[in-house]
C-alpha positions as CSV (number, residue, x, y, z in Angstrom):
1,X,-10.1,-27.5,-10.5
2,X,-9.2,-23.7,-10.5
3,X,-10.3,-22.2,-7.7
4,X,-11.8,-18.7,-9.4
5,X,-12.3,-15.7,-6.6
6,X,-15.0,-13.0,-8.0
7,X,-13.8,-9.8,-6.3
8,X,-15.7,-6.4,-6.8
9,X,-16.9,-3.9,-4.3
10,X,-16.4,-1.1,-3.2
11,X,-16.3,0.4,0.2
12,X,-16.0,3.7,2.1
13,X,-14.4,4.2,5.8
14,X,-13.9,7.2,7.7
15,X,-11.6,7.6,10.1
16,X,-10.5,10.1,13.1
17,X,-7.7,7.2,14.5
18,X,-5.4,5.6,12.8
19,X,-6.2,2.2,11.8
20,X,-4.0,-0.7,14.1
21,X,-3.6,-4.3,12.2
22,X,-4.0,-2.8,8.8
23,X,-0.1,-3.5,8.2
24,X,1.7,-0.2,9.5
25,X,4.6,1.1,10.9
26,X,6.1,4.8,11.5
27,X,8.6,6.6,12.9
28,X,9.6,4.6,16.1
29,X,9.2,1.0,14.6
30,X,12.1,-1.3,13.7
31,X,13.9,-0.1,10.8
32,X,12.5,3.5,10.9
33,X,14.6,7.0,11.8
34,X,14.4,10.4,12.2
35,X,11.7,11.0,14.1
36,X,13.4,13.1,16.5
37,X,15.0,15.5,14.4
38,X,11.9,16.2,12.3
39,X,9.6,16.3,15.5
40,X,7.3,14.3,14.2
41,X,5.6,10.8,14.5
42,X,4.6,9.6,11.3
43,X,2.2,6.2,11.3
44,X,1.4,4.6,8.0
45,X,-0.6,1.4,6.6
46,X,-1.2,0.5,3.0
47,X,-4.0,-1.0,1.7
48,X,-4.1,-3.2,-1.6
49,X,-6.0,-2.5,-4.3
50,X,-6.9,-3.3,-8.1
51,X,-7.9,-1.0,-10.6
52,X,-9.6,1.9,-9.0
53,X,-9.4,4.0,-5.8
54,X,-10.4,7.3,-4.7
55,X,-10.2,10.0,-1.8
56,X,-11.1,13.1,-0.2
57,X,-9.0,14.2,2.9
58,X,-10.4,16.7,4.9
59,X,-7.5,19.0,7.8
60,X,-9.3,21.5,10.0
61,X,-8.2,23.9,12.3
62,X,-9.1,23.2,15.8
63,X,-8.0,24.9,19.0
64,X,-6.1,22.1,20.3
65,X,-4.5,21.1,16.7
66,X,-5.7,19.7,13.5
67,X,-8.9,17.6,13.3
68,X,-8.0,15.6,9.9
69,X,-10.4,13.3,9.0
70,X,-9.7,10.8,5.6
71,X,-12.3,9.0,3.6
72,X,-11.4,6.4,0.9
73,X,-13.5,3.8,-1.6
74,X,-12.1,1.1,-4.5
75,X,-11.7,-2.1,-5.2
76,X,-9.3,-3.6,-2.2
77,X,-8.0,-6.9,-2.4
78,X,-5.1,-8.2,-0.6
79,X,-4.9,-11.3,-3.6
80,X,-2.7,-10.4,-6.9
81,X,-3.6,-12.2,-10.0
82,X,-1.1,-13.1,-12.0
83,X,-2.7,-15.1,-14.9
84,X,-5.2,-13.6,-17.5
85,X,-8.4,-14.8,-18.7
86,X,-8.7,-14.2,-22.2
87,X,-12.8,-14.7,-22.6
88,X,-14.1,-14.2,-19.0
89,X,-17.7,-15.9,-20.6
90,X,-16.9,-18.1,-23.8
91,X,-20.7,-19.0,-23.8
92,X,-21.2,-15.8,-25.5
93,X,-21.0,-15.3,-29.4
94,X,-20.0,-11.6,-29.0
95,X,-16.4,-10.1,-29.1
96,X,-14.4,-11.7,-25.8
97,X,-14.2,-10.1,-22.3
98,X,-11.1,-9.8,-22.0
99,X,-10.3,-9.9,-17.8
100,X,-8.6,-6.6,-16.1
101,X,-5.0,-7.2,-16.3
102,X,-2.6,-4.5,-14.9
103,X,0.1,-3.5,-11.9
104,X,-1.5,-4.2,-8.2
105,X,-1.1,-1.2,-6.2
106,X,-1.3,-0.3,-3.0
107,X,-3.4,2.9,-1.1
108,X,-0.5,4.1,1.3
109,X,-2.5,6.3,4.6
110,X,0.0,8.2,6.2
111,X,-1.0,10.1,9.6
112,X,1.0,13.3,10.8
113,X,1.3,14.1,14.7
114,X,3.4,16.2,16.6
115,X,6.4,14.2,18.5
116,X,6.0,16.9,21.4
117,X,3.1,19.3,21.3
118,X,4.8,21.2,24.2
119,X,7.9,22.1,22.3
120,X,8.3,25.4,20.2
121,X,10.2,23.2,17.6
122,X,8.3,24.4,14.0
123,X,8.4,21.3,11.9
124,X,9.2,21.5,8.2
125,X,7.6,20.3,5.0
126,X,8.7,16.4,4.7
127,X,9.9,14.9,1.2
128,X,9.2,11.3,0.4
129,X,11.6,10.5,-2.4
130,X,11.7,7.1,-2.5
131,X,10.8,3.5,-1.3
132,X,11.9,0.1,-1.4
133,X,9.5,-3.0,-1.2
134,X,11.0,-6.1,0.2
135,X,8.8,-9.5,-0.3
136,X,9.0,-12.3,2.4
137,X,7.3,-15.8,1.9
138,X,5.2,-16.5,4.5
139,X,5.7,-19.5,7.1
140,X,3.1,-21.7,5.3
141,X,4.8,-20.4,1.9
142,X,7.8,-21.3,2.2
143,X,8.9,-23.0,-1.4
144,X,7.5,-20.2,-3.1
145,X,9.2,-18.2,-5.5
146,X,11.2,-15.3,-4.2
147,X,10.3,-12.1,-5.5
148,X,12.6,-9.4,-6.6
149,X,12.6,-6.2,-4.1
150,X,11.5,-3.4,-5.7
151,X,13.0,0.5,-5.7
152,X,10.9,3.1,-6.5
153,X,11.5,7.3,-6.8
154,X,8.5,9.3,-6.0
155,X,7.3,12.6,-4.9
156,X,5.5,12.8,-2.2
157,X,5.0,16.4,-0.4
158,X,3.5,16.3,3.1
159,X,2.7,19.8,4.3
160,X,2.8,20.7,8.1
161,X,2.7,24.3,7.9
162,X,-1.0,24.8,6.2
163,X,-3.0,24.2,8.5
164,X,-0.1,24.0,10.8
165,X,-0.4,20.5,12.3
166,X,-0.7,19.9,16.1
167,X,-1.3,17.5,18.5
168,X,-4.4,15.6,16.3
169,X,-4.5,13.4,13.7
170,X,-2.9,15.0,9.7
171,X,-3.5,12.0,7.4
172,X,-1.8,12.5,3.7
173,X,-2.6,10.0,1.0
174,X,-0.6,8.3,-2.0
175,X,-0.6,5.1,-4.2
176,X,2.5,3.2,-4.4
177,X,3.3,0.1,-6.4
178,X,2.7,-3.5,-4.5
179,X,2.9,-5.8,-7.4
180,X,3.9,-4.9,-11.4
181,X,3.8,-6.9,-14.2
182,X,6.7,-8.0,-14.8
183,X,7.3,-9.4,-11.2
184,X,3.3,-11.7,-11.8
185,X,5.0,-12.9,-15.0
186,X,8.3,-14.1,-13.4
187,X,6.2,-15.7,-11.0
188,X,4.4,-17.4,-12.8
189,X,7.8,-18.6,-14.9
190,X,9.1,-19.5,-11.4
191,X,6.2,-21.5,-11.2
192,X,6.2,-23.2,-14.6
193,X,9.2,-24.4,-14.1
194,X,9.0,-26.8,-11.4
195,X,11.3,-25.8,-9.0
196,X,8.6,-24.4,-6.7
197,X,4.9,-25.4,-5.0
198,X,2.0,-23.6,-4.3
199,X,-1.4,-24.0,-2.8
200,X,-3.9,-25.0,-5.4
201,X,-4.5,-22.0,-8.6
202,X,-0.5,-21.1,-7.8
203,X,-1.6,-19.3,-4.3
204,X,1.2,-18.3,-2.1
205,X,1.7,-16.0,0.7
206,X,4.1,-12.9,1.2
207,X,5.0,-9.7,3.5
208,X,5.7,-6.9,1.7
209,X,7.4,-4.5,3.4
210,X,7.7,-0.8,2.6
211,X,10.9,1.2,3.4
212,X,10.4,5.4,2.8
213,X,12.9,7.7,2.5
214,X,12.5,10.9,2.8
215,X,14.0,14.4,4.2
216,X,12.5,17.4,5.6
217,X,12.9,21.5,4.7
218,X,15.6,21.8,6.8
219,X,18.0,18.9,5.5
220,X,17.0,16.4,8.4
221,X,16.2,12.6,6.7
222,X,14.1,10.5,8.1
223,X,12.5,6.8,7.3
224,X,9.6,4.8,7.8
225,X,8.5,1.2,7.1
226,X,5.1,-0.4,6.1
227,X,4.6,-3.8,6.1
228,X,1.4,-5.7,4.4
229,X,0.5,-9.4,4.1
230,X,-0.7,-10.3,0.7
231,X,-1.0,-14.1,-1.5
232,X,0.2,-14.2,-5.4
233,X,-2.3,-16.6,-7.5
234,X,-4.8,-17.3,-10.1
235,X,-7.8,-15.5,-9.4
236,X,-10.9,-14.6,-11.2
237,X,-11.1,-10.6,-11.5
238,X,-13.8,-10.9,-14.8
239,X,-16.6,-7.8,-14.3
240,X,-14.4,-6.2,-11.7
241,X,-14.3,-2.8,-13.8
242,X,-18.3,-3.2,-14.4
């Protein structure tokens, strides 16, 4: 029987720390660089989402740095659908509801402090030009399809200078892509073609993992990785735009 999973809410968290165990990473963890020639620590977790999301981020000046406070709402679900219902309720007589079908994003938090808020070392605007998703199958996931890594130019401006940023908290928001289209239809291709299992409705389990590049006002490059669990599968997303 398909398992069907009706997801819509909507949530809103503030927040004066960064979040731990929300799948993040920054300058510091394995695979990132740069943090001391930009003189910054930059933490980061991404959270998954479909269809909407929205933001307000609020940096004040405070004598002892910046007091940065971020507050988020949408529809955040870890689970990516990758089939569509044509007529979410077939009961009816009127035209079809046709289910919410698009790219699976992902609302990437990034938090701004200064490496060493002793030193006279001005940091400089940083530039996020690209990123690169790697997928992992998880241990119970094993013989599920591989997905294709994904490489991604953005532009991303994070702005130390205004207000200046110091020894708080400076969050800076973004979307980036988690899952597109094309990569739910190879899955489910994969999938169709017998080569691979699944938990029942075609649920598997992955680790993305983000890799940001970026460079600074003053030439120095620097990276940063995010990594965020997340399962592939037929799930029932009818009304979630309602």
């Amino acid at each position: 029987m398909k398992f069907q999973k009706i997801f819509s809410f909507a949530f809103i968290l503030m927040l004066s720390l960064i979040l731990v165990g929300c799948g993040g990473g920054g300058a510091g963890a394995p695979g990132s660089t740069g943090s001391d020639d930009i003189g910054v620590m930059i933490e980061a977790f991404a959270l998954p989402y479909y269809g909407a999301i929205e933001w307000t981020i609020s940096n004040e000046e405070r004598p002892d740095g910046t007091l940065s406070t971020i507050v988020y709402s949408g529809n955040f679900t870890d689970d990516v659908d990758v089939t569509q219902i044509i007529d979410c309720d077939p009961s009816t007589a009127d035209v079809a509801e046709i289910e919410p079908f698009f790219d699976h994003r992902a609302f990437l938090v990034i938090n701004v402090r200064l490496l060493n808020p002793n030193s006279p070392f001005k940091p400089g605007t940083l530039f996020i030009t690209e990123y690169k998703v790697d997928y992992f199958r998880s241990t119970d996931s094993l013989t599920a399809p591989p997905i294709e890594s994904d490489r991604r130019f953005t532009s991303m401006i994070i702005n130390l200078t205004s207000p200046s940023v110091g020894s708080g908290n400076r969050y800076f928001a973004e979307t980036v892509m988690l899952i597109d289209l094309p990569r739910k239809f190879k899955y489910v291709e994969m999938m169709d073609s017998g080569r691979y299992t699944s938990h029942p409705s075609l649920i598997n389990n992955y680790t993305a993992e983000y890799t940001f590049y970026g460079k600074d006002s003053y030439g120095k490059s620097f990276t940063f990785k995010v990594r965020k669990d997340f399962s592939m599968g037929s799930y029932d997303y009818c009304g979630l735009l309602q």
